[in-house]
C-alpha positions in Angstrom: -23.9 94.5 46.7 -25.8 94.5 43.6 -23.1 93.3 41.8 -22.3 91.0 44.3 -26.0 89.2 44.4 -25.4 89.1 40.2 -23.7 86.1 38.5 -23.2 85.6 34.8 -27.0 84.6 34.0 -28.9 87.1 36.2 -29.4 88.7 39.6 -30.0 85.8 42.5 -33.0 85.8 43.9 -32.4 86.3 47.8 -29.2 86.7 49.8 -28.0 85.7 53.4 -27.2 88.5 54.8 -24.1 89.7 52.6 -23.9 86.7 51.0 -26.3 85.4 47.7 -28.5 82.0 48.2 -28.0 80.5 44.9 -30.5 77.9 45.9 -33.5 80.5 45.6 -32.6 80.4 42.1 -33.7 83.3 39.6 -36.9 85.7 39.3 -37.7 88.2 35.7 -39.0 90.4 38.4 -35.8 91.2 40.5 -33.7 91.1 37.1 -36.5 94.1 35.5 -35.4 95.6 39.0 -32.0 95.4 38.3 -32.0 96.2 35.1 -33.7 99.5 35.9 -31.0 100.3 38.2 -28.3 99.4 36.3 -29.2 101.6 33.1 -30.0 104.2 35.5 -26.2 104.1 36.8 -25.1 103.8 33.3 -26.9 106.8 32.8 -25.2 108.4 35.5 -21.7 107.3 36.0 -21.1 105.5 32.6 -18.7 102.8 33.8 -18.3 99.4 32.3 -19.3 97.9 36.0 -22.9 99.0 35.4 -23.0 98.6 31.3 -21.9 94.9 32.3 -24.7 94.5 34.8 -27.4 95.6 31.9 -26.2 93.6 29.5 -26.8 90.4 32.4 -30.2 91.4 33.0 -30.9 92.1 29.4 -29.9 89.0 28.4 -31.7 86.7 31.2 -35.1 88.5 29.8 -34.0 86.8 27.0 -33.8 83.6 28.2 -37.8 83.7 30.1 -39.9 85.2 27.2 -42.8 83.7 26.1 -44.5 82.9 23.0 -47.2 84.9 23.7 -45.2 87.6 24.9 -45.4 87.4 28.2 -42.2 86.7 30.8 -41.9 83.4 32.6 -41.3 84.4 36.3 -39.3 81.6 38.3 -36.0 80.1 37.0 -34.5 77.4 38.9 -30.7 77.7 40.0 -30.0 74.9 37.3 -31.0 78.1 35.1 -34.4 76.1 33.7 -37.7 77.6 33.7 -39.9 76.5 36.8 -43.2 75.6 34.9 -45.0 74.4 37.8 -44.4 77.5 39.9 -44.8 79.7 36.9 -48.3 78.3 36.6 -49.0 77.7 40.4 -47.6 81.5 41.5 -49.0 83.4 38.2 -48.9 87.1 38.5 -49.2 89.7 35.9 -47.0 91.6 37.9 -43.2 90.4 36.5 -44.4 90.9 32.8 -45.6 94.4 33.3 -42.3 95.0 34.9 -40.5 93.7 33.0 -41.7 95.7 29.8 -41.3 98.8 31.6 -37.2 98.0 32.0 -37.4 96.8 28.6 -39.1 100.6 27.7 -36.7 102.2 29.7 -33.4 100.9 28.6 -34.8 101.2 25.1 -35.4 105.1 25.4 -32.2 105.6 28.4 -30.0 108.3 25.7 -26.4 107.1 26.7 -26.7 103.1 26.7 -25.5 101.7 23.4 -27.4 101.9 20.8 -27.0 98.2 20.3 -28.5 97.4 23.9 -31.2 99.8 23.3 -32.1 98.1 20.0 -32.3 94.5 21.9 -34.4 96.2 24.0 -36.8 97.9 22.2 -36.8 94.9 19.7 -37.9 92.5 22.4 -40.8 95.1 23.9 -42.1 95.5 19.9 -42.3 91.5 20.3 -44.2 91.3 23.1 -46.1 94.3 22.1 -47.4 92.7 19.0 -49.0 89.8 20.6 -51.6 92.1 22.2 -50.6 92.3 25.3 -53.5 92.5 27.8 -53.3 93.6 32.0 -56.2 93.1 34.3 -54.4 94.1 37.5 -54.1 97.9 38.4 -50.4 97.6 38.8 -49.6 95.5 36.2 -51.4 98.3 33.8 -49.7 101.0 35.4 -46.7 99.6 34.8 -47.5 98.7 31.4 -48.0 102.2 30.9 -45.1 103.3 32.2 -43.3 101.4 29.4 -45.7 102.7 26.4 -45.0 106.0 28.0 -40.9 104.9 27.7 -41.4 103.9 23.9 -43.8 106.9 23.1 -41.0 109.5 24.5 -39.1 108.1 21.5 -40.8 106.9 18.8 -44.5 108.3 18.4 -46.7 105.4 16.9 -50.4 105.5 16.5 -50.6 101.2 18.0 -48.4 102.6 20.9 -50.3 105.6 21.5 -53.9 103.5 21.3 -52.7 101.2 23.6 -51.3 103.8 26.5 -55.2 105.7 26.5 -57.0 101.7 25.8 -54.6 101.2 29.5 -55.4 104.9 30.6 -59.0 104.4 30.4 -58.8 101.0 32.4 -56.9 102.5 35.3 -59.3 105.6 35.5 -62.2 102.9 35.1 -61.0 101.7 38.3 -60.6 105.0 39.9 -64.6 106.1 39.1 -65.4 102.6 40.5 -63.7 102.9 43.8 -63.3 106.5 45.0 -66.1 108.2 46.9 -65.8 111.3 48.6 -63.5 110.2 52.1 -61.3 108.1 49.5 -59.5 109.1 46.6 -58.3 105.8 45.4 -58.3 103.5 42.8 -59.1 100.7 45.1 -61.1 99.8 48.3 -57.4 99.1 49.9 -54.1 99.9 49.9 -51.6 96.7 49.5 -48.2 96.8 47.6 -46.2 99.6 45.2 -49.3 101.8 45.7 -47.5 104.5 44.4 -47.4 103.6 40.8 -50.6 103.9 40.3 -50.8 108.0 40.6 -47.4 107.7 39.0 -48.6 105.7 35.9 
């Protein structure tokens, strides 16, 4: 099904049913998805199905990078960036993401070594424009990837940024928790479980 939902640029946004809705266009966020689960089957079951479906993924995170960095989120099913709902929708979210897939299939041990170069070549890219996450997920999730990075290559930018992110998310913790509510929050909304994670 995965495969089916993915065409030659990327991974289509929303299905009917079985069947994909090209007219939903394209997302960096459901491509970072896929691209996690794709070098994670790699990883598993090595076929050229799954080192196909990277090298898709890879390549449409590409296509949506910023000049500061940062991912564009909405593509169009003409395949050209949606400015106006890039701006209008902004999350922090997709970028986050989107560097942790990047930190992942940079540091995954049996993907090529030239798809793990792309990779870790467009996180060092981003990562030099001093990145910045206000959003508890989004810095957990940016963690996550200078966790990815750090299991490989132990650099002292890498390694300030990670506790710089650390202390933010723990910031949030002392802020919120009290002694009915261990939380880094007064809520609990979406992918709650990165937080702990990260």
């Amino acid at each position: 099904h995965l495969a089916k939902l993915t065409d030659d640029f990327g991974i289509i946004q929303f299905a009917k049913l079985t069947e994909s809705d090209l007219s939903s266009g394209y997302t960096v966020d459901d491509n970072a998805r896929a691209l996690i689960v794709a070098a994670l089957c790699y990883e598993k079951d090595r076929t050229p199905s799954s080192l196909k479906l990277v090298s898709i993924y890879l390549n449409f995170i590409f296509q949506v990078v910023k000049s500061n960095g940062y991912f564009d989120n909405y593509v169009d099913s003409d395949r050209t960036i949606n400015k106006q709902r890039n701006i209008r929708e902004y999350s922090e979210d997709p970028s986050a993401r989107t560097l942790y897939a990047l930190g992942l299939v940079s540091t995954t041990e049996h993907v090529p070594k030239s798809i793990g170069d792309r990779a870790h070549s467009l996180f060092e890219q981003s990562f030099r424009k001093n990145l910045a996450f206000s959003y508890p997920r989004s810095t957990a999730f940016y963690i996550k990837a200078l966790c990815c990075l750090l299991s490989k290559w132990r650099e002292p930018d890498t390694l300030a940024a990670l506790k710089q992110n650390c202390e933010q998310l723990m910031a949030l913790y002392e802020q919120n928790h009290s002694s009915d509510w261990d939380w880094f929050e007064h809520y609990l909304t979406y992918s709650n479980a990165i937080l702990p994670e990260a």
